[in-house]
Short mmCIF file of the C-alpha atoms (twelve columns), coordinates in Angstrom:
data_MODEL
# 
_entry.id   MODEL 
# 
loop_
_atom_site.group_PDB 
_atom_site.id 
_atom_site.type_symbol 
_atom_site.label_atom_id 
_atom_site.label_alt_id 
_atom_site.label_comp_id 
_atom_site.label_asym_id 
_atom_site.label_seq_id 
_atom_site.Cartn_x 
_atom_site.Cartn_y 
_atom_site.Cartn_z 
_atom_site.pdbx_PDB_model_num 
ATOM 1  C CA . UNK A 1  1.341  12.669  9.290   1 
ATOM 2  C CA . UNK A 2  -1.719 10.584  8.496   1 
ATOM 3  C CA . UNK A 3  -2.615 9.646   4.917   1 
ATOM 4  C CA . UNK A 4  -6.112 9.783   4.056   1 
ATOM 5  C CA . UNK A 5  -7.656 7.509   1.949   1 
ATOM 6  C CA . UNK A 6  -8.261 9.812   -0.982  1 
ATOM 7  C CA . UNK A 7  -4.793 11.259  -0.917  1 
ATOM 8  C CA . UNK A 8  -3.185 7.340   -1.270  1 
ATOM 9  C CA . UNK A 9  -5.440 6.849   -4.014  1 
ATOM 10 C CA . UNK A 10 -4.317 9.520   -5.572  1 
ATOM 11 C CA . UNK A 11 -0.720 8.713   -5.620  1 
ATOM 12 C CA . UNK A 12 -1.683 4.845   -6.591  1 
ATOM 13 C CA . UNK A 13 -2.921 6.684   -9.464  1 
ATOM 14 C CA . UNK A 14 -0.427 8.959   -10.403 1 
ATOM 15 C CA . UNK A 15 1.757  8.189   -13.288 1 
ATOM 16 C CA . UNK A 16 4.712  8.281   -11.653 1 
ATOM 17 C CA . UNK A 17 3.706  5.608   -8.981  1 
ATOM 18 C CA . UNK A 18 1.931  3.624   -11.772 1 
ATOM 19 C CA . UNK A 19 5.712  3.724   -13.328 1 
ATOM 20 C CA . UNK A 20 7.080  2.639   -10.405 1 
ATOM 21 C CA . UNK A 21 4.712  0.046   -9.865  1 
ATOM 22 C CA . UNK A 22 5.457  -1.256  -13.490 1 
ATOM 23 C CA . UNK A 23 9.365  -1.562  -12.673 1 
ATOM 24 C CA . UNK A 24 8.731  -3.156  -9.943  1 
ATOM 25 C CA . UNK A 25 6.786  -6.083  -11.068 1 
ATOM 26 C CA . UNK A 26 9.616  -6.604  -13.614 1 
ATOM 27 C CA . UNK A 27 11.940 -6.573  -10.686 1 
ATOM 28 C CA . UNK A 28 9.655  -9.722  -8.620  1 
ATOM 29 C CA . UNK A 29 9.207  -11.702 -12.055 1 
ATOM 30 C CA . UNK A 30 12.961 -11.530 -12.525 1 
ATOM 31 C CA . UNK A 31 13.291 -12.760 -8.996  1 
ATOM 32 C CA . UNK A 32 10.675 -15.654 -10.016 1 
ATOM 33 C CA . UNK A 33 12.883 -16.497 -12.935 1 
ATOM 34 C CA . UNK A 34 15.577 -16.520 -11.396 1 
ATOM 35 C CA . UNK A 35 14.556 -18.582 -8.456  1 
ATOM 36 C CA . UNK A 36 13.565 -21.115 -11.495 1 
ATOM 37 C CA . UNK A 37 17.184 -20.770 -13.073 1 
ATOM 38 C CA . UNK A 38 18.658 -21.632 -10.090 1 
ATOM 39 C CA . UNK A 39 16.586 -24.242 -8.668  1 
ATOM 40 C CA . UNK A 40 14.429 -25.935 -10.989 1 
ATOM 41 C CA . UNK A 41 17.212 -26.058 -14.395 1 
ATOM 42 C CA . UNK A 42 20.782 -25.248 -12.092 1 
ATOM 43 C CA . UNK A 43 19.366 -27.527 -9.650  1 
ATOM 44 C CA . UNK A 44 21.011 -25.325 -6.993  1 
ATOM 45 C CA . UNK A 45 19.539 -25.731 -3.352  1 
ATOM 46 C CA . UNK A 46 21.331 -23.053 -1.551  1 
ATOM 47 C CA . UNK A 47 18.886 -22.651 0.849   1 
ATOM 48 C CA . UNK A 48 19.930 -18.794 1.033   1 
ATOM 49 C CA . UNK A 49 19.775 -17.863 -2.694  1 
ATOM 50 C CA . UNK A 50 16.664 -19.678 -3.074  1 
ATOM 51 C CA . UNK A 51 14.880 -17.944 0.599   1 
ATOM 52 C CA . UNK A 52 16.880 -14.396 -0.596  1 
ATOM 53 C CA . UNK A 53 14.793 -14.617 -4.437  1 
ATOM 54 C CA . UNK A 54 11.664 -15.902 -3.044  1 
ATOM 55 C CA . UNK A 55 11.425 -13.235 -0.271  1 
ATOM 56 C CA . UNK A 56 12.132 -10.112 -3.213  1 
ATOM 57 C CA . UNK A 57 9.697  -11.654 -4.884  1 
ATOM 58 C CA . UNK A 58 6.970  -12.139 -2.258  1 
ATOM 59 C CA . UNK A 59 8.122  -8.322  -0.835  1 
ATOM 60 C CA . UNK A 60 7.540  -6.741  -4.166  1 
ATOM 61 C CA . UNK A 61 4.052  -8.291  -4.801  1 
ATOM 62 C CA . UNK A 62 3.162  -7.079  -1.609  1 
ATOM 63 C CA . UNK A 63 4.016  -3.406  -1.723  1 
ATOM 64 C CA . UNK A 64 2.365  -3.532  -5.342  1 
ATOM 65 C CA . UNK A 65 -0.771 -4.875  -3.760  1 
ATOM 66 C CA . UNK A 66 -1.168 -2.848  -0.749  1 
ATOM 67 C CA . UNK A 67 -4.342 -1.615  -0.082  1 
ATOM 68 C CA . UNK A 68 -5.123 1.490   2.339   1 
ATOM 69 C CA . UNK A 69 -6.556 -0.708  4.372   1 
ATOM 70 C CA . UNK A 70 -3.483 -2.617  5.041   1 
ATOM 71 C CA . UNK A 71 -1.451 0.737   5.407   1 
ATOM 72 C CA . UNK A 72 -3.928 2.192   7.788   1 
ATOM 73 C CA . UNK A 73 -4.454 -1.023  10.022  1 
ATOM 74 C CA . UNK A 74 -0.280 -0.937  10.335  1 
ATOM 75 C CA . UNK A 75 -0.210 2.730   10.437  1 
ATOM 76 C CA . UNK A 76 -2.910 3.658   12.378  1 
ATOM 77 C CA . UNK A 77 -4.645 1.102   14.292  1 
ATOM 78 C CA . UNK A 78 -1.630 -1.277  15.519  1 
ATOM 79 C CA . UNK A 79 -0.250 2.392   16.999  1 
ATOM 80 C CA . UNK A 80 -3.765 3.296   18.776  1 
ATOM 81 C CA . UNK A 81 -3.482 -0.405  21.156  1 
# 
């Protein structure tokens, strides 16, 4: 199955998705304030808690800011080489 442009536009605008969306930028900034919690006023430097928070956090913004030009370059045109 290939998404078309206007079809993932539609579900980035579809209240459900825009719901989803919402959540999930809670989700990253708790992450974020965690990562702060731990590190900056625990002062903990376990390398793995810190990478693990970080990473949610960097993973979340992502998928919230894909474009369907990212999704169709890994898709699509990474498959067609």
């Amino acid at each position: 199955m290939k998404i078309e442009k206007e079809d993932f536009e539609q579900w980035q605008a579809h209240p459900v998705t825009e719901e989803v969306v919402r959540a999930l930028r809670a989700l990253s900034e708790h992450a974020k304030l965690k990562w702060i919690e731990a590190s900056w006023n625990g002062g903990n430097t376990d390398p793995l808690l810190l990478t693990d928070l970080r990473a949610r956090h960097e993973i979340i913004n992502d998928l919230c800011e894909l474009t369907y030009e990212e999704l169709a370059r890994e898709l699509y045109e990474e498959n067609e080489q």
